[in-house]
N, CA, C and O atoms as a printed pandas DataFrame, in Angstrom:
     atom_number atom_name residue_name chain_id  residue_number  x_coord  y_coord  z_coord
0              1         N          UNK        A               1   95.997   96.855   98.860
1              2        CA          UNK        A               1   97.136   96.622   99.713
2              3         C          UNK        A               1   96.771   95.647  100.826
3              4         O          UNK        A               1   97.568   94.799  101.228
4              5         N          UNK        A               2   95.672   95.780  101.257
5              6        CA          UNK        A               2   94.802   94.943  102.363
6              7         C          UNK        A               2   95.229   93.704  102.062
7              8         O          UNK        A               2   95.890   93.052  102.871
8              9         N          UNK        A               3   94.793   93.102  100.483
9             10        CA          UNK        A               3   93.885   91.989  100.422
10            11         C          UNK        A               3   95.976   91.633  100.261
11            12         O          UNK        A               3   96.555   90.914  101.076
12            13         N          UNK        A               4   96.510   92.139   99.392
13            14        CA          UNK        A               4   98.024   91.287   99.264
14            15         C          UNK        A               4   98.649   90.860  100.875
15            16         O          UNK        A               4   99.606   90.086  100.896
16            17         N          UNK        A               5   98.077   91.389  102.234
17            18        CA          UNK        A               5   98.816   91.117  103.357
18            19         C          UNK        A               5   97.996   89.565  103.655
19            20         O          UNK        A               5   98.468   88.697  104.389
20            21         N          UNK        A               6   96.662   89.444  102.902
21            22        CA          UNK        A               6   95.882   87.854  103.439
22            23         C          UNK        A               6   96.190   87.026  102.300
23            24         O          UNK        A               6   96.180   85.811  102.493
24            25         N          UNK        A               7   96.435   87.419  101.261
25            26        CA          UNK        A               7   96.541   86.552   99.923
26            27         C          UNK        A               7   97.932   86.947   99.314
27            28         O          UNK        A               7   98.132   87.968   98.656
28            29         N          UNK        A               8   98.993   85.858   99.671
29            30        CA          UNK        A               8  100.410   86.177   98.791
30            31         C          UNK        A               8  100.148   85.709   97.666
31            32         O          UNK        A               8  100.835   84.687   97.676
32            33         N          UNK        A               9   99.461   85.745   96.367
33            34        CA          UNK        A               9   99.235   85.368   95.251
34            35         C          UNK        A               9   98.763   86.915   94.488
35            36         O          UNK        A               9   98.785   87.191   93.289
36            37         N          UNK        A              10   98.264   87.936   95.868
37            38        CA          UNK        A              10   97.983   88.861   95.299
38            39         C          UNK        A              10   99.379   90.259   95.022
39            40         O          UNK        A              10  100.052   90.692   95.958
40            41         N          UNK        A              11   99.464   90.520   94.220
41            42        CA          UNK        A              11  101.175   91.427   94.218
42            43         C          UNK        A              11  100.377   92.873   95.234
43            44         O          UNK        A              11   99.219   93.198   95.494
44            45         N          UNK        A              12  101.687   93.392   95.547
45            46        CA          UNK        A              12  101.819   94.385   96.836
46            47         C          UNK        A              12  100.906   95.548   96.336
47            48         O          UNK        A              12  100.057   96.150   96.993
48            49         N          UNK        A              13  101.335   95.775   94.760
49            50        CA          UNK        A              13  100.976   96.870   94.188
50            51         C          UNK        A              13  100.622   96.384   92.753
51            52         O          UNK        A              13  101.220   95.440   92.236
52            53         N          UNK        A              14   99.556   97.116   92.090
53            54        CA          UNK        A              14   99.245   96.255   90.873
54            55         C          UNK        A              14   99.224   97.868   89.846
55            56         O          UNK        A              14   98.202   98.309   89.320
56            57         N          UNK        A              15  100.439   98.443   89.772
57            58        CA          UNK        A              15  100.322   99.449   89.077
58            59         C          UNK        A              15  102.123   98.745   88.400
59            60         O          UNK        A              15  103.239   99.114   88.767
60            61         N          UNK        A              16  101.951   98.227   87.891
61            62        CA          UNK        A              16  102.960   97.108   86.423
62            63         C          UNK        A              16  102.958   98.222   85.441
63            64         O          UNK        A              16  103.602   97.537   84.646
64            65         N          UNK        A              17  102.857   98.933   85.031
65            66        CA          UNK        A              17  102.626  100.182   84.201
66            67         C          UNK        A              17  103.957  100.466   84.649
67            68         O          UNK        A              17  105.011   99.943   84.288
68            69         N          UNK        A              18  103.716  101.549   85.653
69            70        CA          UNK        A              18  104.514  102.092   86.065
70            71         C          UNK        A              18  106.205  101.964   87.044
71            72         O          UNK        A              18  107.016  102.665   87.649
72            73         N          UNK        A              19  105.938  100.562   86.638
73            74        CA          UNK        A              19  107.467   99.887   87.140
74            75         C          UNK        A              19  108.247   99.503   86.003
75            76         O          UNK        A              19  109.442   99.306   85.778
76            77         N          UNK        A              20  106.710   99.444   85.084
77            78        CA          UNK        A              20  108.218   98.713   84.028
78            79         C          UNK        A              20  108.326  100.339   83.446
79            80         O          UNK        A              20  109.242  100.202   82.635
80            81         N          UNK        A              21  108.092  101.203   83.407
81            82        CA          UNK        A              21  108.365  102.438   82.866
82            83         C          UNK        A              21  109.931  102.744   83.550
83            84         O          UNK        A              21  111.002  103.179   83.125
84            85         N          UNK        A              22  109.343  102.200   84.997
85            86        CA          UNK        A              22  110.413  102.791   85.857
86            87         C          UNK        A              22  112.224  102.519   85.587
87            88         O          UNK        A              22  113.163  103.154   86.068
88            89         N          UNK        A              23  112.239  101.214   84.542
89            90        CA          UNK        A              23  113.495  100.693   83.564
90            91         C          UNK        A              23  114.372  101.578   83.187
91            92         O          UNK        A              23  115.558  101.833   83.396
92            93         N          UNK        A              24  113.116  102.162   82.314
93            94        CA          UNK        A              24  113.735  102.625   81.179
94            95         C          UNK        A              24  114.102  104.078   81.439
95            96         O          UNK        A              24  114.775  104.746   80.654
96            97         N          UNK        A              25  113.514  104.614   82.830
97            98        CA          UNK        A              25  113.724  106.256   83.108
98            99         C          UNK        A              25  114.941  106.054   84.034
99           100         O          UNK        A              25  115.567  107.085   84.275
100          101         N          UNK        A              26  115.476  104.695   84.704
101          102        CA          UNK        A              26  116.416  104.734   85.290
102          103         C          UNK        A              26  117.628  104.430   84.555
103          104         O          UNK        A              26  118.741  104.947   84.660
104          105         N          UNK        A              27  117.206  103.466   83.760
105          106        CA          UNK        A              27  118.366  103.317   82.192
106          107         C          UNK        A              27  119.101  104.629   81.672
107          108         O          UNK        A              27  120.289  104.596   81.352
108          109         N          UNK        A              28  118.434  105.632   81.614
109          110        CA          UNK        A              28  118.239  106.944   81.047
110          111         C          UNK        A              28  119.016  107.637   81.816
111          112         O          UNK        A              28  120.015  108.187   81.353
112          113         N          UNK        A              29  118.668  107.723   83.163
113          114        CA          UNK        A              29  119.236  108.508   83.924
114          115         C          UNK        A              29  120.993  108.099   84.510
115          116         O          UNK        A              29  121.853  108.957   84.711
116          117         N          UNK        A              30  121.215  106.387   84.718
117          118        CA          UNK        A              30  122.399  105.721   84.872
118          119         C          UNK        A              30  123.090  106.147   83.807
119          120         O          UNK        A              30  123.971  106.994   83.951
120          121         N          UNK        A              31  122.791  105.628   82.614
121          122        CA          UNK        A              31  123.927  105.647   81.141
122          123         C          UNK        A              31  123.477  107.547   80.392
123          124         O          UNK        A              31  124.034  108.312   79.605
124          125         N          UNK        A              32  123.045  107.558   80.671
125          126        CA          UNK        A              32  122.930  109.389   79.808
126          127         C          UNK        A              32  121.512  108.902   78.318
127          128         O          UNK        A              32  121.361  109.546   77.279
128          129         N          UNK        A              33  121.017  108.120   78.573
129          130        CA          UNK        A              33  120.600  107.908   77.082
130          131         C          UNK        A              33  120.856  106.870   76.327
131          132         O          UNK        A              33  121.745  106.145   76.775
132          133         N          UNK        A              34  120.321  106.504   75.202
133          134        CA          UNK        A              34  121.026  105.745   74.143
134          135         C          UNK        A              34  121.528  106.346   73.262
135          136         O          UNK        A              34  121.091  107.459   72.967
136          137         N          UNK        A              35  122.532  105.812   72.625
137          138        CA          UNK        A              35  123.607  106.633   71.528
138          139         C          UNK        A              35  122.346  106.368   70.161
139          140         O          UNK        A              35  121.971  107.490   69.820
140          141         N          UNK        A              36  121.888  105.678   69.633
141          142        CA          UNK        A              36  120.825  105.814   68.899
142          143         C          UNK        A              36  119.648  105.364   68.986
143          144         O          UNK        A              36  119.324  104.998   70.116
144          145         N          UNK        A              37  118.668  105.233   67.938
145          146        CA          UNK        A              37  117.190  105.381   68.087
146          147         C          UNK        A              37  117.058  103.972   67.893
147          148         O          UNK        A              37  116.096  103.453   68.458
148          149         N          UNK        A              38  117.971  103.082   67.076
149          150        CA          UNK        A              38  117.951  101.549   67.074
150          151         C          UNK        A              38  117.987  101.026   68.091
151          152         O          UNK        A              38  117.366   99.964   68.143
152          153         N          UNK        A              39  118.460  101.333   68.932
153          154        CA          UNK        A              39  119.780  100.829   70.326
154          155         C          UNK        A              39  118.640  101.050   70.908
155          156         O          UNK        A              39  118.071   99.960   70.963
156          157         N          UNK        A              40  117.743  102.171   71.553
157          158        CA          UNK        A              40  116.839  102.563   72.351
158          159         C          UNK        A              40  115.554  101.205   72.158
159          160         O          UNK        A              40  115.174  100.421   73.027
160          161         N          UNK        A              41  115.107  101.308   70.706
161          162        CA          UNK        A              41  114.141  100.298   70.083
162          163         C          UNK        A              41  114.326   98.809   70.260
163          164         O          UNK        A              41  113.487   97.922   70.417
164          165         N          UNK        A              42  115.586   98.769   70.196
165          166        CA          UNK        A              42  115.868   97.179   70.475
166          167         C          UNK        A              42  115.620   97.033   72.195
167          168         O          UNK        A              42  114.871   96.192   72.693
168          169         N          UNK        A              43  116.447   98.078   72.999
169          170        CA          UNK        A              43  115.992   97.678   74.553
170          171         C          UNK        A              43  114.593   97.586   74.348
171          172         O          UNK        A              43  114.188   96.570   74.913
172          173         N          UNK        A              44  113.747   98.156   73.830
173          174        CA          UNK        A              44  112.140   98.278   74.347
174          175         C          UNK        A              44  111.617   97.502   73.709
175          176         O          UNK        A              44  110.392   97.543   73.825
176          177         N          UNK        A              45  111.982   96.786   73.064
177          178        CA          UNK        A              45  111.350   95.152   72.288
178          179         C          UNK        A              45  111.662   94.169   73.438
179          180         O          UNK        A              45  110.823   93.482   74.022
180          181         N          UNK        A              46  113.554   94.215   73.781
181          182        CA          UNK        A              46  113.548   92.700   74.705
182          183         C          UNK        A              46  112.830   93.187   76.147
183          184         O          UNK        A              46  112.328   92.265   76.790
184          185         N          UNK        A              47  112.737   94.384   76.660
185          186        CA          UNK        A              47  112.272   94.692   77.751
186          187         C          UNK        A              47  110.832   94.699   77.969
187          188         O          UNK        A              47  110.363   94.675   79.107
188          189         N          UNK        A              48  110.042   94.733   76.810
189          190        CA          UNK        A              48  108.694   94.782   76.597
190          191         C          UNK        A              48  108.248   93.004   76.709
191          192         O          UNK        A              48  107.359   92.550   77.430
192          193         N          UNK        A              49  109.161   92.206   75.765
193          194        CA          UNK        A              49  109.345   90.804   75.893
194          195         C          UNK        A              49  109.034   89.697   77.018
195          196         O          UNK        A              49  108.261   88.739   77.032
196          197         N          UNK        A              50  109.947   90.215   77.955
197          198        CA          UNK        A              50  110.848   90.014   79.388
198          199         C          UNK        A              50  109.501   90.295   79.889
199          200         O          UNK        A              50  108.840   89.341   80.298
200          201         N          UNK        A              51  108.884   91.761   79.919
201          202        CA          UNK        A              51  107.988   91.995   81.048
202          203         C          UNK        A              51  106.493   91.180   80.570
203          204         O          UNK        A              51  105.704   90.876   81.465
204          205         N          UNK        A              52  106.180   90.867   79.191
205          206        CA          UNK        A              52  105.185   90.389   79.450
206          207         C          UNK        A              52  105.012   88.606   79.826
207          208         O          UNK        A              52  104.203   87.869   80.390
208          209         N          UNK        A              53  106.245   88.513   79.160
209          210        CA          UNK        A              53  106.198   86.565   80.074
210          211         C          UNK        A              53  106.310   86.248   81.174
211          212         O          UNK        A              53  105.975   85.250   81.810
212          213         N          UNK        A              54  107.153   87.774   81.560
213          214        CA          UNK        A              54  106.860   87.495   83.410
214          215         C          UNK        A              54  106.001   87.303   84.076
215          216         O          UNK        A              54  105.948   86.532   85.034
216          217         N          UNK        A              55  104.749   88.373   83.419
217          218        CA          UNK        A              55  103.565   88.586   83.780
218          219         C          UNK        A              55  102.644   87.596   83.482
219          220         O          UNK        A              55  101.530   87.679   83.999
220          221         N          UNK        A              56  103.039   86.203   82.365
221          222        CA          UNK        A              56  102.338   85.308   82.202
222          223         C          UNK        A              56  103.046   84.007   82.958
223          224         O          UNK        A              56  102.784   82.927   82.427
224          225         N          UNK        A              57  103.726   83.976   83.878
225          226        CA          UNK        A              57  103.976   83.385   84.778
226          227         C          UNK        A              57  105.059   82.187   84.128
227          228         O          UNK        A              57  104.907   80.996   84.401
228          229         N          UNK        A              58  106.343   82.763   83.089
229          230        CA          UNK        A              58  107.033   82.096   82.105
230          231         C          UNK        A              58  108.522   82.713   82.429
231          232         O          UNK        A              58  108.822   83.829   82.853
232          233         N          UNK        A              59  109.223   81.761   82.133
233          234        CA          UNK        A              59  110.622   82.129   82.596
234          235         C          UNK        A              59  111.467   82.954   81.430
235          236         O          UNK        A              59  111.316   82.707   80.234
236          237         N          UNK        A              60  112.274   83.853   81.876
237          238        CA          UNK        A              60  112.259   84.956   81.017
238          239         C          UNK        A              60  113.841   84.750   80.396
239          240         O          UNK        A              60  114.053   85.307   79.319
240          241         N          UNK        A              61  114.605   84.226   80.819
241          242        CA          UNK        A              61  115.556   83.683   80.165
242          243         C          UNK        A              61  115.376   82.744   78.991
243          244         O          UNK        A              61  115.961   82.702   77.909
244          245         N          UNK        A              62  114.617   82.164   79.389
245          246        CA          UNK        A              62  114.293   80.588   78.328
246          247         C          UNK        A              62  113.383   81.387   77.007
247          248         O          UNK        A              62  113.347   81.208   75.790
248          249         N          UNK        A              63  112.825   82.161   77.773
249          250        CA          UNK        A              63  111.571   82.776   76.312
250          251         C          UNK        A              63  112.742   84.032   75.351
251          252         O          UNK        A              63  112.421   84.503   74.260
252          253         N          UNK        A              64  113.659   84.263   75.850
253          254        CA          UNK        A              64  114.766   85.486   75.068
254          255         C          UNK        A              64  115.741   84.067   74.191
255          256         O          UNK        A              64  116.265   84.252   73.093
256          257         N          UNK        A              65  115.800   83.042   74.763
257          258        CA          UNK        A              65  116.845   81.554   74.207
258          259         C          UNK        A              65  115.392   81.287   72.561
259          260         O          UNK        A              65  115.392   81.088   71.346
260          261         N          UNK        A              66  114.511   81.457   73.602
261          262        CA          UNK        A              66  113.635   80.290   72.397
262          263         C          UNK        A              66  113.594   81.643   71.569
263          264         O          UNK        A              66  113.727   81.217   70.422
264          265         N          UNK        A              67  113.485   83.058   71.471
265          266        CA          UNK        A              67  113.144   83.885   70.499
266          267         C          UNK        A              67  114.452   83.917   69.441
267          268         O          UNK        A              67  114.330   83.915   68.216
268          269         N          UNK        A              68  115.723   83.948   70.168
269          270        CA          UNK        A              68  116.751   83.686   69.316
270          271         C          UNK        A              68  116.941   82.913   68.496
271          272         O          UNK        A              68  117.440   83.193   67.406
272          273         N          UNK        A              69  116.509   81.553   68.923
273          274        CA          UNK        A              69  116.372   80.366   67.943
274          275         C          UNK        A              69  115.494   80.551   67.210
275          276         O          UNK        A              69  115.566   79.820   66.222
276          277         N          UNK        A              70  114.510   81.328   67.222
277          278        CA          UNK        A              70  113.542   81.600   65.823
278          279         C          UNK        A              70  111.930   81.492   66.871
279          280         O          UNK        A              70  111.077   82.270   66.443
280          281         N          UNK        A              71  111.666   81.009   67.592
281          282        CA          UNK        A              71  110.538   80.967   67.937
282          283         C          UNK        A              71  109.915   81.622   69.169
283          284         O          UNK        A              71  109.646   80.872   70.108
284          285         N          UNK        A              72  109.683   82.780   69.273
285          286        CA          UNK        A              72  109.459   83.739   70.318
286          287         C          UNK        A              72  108.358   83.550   70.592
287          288         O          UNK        A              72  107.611   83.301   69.646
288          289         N          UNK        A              73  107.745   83.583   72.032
289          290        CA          UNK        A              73  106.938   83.202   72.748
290          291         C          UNK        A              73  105.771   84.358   72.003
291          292         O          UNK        A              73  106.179   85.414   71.522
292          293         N          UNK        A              74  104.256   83.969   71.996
293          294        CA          UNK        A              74  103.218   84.659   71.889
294          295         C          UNK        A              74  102.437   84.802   72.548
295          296         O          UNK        A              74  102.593   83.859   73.325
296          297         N          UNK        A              75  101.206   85.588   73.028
297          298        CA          UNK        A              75  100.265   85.407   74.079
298          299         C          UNK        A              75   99.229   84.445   73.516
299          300         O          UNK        A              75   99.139   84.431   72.288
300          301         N          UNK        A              76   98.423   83.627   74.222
301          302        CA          UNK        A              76   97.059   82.918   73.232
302          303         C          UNK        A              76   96.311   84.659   72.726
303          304         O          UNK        A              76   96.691   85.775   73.082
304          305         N          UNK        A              77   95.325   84.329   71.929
305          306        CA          UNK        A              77   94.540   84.880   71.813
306          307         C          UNK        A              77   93.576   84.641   71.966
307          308         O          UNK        A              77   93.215   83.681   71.284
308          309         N          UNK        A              78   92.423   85.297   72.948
309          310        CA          UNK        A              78   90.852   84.896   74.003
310          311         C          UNK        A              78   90.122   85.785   72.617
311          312         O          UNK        A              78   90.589   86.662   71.890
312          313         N          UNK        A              79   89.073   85.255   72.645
313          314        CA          UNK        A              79   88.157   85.986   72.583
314          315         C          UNK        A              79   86.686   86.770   73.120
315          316         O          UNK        A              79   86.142   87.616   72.410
C-alpha cells in the first residue's frame, strides 16, 4: 500500500483475484442468477477475456470486436 502512494504505476491493491470474483458474486446477487448453465459460461469466458487484456495493458472493447471477427487476442507464451 506504501509503495502505490510513491509509485502510481503501482495498483492500490494487488489482490485482482478477488475483484474480478467480485463480478460475478455481484451479478448473482443484482439479477438472482443465471437462467442457465450456458448463459452463466458464456459471461465467464467474455469476463475472463475482458479481465485478462486489461491486465495486459490492451483495450478491452477492441479485443471482444477483434474476437468476434474471428481473431481473439492470446497471451505470448514465455518460457
Amino acid at each position: 500500500m506504501l509503495r502505490s502512494a510513491t509509485d502510481v504505476a503501482v495498483a492500490f491493491s494487488n489482490n485482482r483475484a478477488e475483484q474480478d470474483t467480485r463480478v460475478i458474486k455481484t451479478k448473482t446477487e443484482v439479477s438472482g442468477g443465471f437462467r442457465t448453465l450456458k448463459g452463466a459460461q458464456a459471461f465467464l469466458v467474455i469476463r475472463g477475456n475482458i479481465s485478462a487484456v486489461r491486465k495486459n495493458g490492451l483495450c478491452a472493447s477492441q479485443s471482444l470486436y477483434d474476437a468476434l471477427l474471428g481473431s481473439p487476442w492470446t497471451p505470448a507464451l514465455t518460457n
